[in-house]
N, C-alpha and C positions, 0 to 999 in steps of 0.2 A: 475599692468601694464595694460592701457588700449590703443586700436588701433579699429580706424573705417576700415583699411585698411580687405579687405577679408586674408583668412586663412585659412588653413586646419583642419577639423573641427575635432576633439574626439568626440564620440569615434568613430571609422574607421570602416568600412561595413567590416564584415569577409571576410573570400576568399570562396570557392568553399564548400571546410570541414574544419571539427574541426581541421584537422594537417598543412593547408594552413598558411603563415603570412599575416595579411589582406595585399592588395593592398596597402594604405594610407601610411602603413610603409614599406615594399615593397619599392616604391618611396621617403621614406626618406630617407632611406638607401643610394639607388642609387642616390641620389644627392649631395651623400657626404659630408654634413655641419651640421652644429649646426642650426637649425629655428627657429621662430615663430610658434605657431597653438593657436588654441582656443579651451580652455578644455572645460572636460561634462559640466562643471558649468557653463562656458560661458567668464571666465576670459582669458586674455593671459598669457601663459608661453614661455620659451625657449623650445627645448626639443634636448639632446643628442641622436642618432642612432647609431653612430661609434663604433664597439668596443673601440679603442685606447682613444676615446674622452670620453666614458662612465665609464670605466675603472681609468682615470686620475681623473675624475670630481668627482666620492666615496672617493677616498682617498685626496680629496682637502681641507685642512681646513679654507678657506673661506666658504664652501660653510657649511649650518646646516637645521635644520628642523622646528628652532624657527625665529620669524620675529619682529622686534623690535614696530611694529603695527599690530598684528596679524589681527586685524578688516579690514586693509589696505591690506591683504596678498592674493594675487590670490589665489582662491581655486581651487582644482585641483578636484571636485567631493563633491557630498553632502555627500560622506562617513561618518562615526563617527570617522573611520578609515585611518590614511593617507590622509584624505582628505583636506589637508591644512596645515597651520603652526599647531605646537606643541612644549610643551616645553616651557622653562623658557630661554626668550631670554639674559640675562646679567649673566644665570650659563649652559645652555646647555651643556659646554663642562664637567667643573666640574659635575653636573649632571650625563652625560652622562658614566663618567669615574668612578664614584660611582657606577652606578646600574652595570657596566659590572664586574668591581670588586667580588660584592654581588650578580652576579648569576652564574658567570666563574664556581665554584667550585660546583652550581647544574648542570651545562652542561658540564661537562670536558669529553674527549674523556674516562679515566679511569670509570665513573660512567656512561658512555652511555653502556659502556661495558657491567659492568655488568647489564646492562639492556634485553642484546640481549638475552637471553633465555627466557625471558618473553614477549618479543615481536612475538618470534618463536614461542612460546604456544598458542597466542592470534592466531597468521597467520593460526598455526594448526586448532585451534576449530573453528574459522570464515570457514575456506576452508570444514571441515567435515558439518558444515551444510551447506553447498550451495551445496556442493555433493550429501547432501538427501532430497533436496528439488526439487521443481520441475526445469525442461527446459522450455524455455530459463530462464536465473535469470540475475538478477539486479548486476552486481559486484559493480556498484557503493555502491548500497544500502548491499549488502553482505561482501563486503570487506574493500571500500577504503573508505567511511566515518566511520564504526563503528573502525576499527582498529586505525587511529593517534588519534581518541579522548579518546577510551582506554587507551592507552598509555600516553598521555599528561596528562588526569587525572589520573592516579598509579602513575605516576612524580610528578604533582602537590598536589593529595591527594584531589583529587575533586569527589565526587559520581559520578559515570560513568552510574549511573539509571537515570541524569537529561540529558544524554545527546540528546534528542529530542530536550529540552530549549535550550542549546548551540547554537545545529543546528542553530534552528529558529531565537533566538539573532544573529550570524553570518552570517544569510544570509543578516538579515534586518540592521547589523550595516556597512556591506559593501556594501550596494544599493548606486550607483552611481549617483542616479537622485532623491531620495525621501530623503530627509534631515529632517520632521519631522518623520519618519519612522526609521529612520537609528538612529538617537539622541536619540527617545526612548525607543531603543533595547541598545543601551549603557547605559542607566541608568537602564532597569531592568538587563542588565549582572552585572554593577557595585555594585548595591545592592543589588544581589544576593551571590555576591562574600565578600561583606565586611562583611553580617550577616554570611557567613561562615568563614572567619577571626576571627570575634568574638567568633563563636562556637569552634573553633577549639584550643581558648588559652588553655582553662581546658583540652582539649584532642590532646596532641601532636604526632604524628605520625611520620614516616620515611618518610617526602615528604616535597617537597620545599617550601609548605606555613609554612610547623609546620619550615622549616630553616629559615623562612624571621622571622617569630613572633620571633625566639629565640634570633635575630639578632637584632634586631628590637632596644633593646637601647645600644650597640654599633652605632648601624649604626644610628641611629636615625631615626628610620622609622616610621611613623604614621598608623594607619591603615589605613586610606585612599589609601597610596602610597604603603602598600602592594596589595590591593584589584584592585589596578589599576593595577600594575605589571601581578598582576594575572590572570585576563582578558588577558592585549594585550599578555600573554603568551601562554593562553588556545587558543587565535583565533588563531594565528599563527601558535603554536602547532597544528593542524591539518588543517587546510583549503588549505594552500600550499602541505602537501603531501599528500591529497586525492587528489589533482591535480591529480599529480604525476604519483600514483597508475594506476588513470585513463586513463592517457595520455600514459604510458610508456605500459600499457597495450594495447594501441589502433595501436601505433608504433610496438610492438611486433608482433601481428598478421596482422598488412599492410604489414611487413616485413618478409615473413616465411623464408628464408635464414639468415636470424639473428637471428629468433626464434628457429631453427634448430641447430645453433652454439651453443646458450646459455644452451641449452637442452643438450648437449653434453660435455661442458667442462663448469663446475659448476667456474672455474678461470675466466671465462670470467666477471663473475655477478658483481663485482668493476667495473668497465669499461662500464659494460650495463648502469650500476646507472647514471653513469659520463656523458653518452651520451642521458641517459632519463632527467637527470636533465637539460642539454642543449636544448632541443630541447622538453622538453615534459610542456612547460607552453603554456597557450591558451593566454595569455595579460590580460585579464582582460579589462575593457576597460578606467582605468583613463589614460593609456599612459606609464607608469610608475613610481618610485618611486620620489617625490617632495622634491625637495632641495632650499633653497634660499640664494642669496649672499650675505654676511656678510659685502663687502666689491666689488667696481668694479674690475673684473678682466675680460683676455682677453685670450681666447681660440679656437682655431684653426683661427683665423681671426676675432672672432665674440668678442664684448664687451657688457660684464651681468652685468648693474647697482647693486649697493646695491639695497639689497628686492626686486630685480625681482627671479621672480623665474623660476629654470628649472626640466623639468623632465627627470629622466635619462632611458632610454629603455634597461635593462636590455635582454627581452624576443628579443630583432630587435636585439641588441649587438651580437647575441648568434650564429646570423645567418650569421654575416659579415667574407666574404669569404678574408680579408685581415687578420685573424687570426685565421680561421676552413677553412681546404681543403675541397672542396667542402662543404660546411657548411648546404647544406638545405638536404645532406642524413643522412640518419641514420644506424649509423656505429656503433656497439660495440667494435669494432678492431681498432682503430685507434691508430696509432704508437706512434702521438704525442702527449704532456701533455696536457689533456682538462682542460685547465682554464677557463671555462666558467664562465657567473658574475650571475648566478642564487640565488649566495649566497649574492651580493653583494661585496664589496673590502675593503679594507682599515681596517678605528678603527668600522667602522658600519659592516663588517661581520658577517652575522647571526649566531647568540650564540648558535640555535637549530642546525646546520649544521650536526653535529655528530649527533645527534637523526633522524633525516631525514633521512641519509645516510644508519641507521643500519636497520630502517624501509624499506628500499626501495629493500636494500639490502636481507633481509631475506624473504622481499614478490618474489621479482623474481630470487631469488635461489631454492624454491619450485612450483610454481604457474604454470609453463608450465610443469614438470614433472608430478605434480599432478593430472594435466587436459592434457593429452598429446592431444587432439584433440583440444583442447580449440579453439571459433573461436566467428567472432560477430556474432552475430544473426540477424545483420542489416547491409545494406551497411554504409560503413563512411560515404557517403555524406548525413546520413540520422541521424546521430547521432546532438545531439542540445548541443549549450553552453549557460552558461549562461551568459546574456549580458549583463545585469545589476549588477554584480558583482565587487566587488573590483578585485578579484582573480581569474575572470572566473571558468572556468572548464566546467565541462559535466552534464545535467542535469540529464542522467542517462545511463548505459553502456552493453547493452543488449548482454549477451554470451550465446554459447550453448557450446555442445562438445559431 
């Protein structure tokens, strides 16, 4: 979709701090519609704000992530990641309903479960050394990136000694503005991960790559399509809940009457998750998650040609005070059911949601008792995101106590 008409440009100037919703969406919000803007890339999309409109438009089967000319397809960011169409346009769905099939049973609430004691171990021994290290410390760098990548590699069965490499691949394969940069950090993830596919047939393990190989001629899987699974699993796997970690941390201490409650009544911490998970993403700066229409359809007043594409705003979604009371405070108490779309909706539901939750959950069930003083070591307004990122976040999250 292209337009000489001006447009509001992606990605959006932040607000004030890192916990602000920029200004740009801010005013989408409040204008109530479905619009026009022009992505990082420079293409035009639609873009949903609405909760109500955001919400309908995930679980809309018109709408998917493949584009019948993908070459033709607005890109939403030089990503390697989400940054455009994806997918096999004339099987996505089949596709789509295969892989969730084939990985349900590695993410089922029952097997997150028994995961949580080795999550609470890892939160232990990360929390004891930042205790005996020096003041102020890095919590980003002490907690919230070594911990989901922990985790998602004991799940996956991936040396958690490479994970420096991760890092570095997932910062460079979610750069929103460098596309040879970002492409070449997905082909060293991808061939890193397929010569461990290979290494791994002769040495099978209790983890979800040795489950994809054993599947592999049931389900007919190639190695290629394991080792790609396994990537966009490891990134996901942690980059969203070191978010999290970071954000939900930063809410915690702007809010010491919230911090104060949780510290008090250990029942509250589901509910803390529920309300960091709503409110604790920074955007990122593609806009959102990128959908394109299979088919014209017509939504709230506005008509989305086939293969235009929209993006849907989950993080602006989270903030619409037509389905969160007072939506831009941060409450752990909140009476009513938080449906927030952090997870997304629908058949696309994030599969990791239960591993997030258990994560987040056993982090700030211990983490303010632990450190009962805990506090920033810098004003918010002085903390940095990162802006170039698929996934935003915090470039680093300076505590004392």
């Amino acid at each position: 979709m292209t337009t000489t008409e001006k447009l509001p440009q992606l990605p959006f100037q932040p607000g004030k701090n890192v916990m602000d919703v920029p200004p740009g969406f801010r005013q989408l919000l409040a204008d109530r519609k479905i619009t026009k803007v022009r992505t990082t890339a420079g293409d035009v999309a639609w873009i949903a704000t609405r909760y109500s409109d955001v919400r309908a438009l995930f679980a809309d089967p018109r709408l998917g992530r493949s584009h019948p000319e993908p070459e033709k397809a607005a890109k939403i960011s030089a990503s390697a990641i989400l940054g455009g169409a994806t997918d096999n346009y004339e099987t996505e769905r089949e596709d789509h309903t295969r892989m969730r099939r084939l990985l349900t049973p590695a993410f089922s609430a029952r097997r997150m479960g028994l995961l949580r004691p080795q999550v609470s171990g890892l939160i232990a021994d990360l929390l004891d050394r930042m205790a005996a290290g020096q003041k102020p410390a890095d919590l980003h760098e002490q907690l919230s990136f070594p911990l989901p990548v922990l985790v998602i590699c004991a799940l996956l069965g991936v040396p958690a000694a490479d994970r420096e490499k991760f890092r570095s691949w997932s910062v460079a394969m979610g750069n929103l503005v460098d596309a040879p940069l970002a492409q070449a950090a997905m082909g060293e993830f991808f061939t890193y991960m397929r010569d461990l596919v290979e290494h791994k047939r002769s040495d099978l393990g209790e983890d979800v790559i040795s489950d994809l190989i054993s599947a592999a001629p049931e389900w007919k899987l190639e190695t290629d399509e394991i080792a790609s699974l396994s990537t966009g699993l490891l990134f996901a796997g942690h980059e969203t809940t070191m978010t999290r970690i970071d954000m939900g941390t930063v809410l915690l201490l702007s809010n010491p009457t919230q911090a104060d409650a949780l510290r008090a009544d250990p029942a509250l911490v589901p509910s803390a998750v529920e309300e960091i998970l709503r409110l604790g993403s920074t955007g990122g700066g593609s806009g959102g998650l990128v959908r394109y229409a299979r088919e014209d359809l017509e939504i709230s007043g506005v008509t989305i040609r086939a293969g235009e594409a929209i993006l849907l705003s989950a993080t602006t979604a989270n903030h619409d005070e037509t389905a969160f009371d007072d939506p831009d405070t941060f409450n752990i108490t909140r009476k009513s059911a938080n449906q927030h779309m952090s997870f997304a909706h629908g058949a696309h539901f994030c599969i990791g949601a239960s591993l997030a939750r258990i994560e987040l959950q056993e982090v700030f069930s211990v983490l303010l008792n632990r450190f009962p003083t805990l506090r920033l070591a810098v004003p918010v307004e002085e903390l940095r995101l990162r802006k170039d990122a698929l996934t935003g976040g915090l470039m680093g999250l300076p505590v004392t106590w």
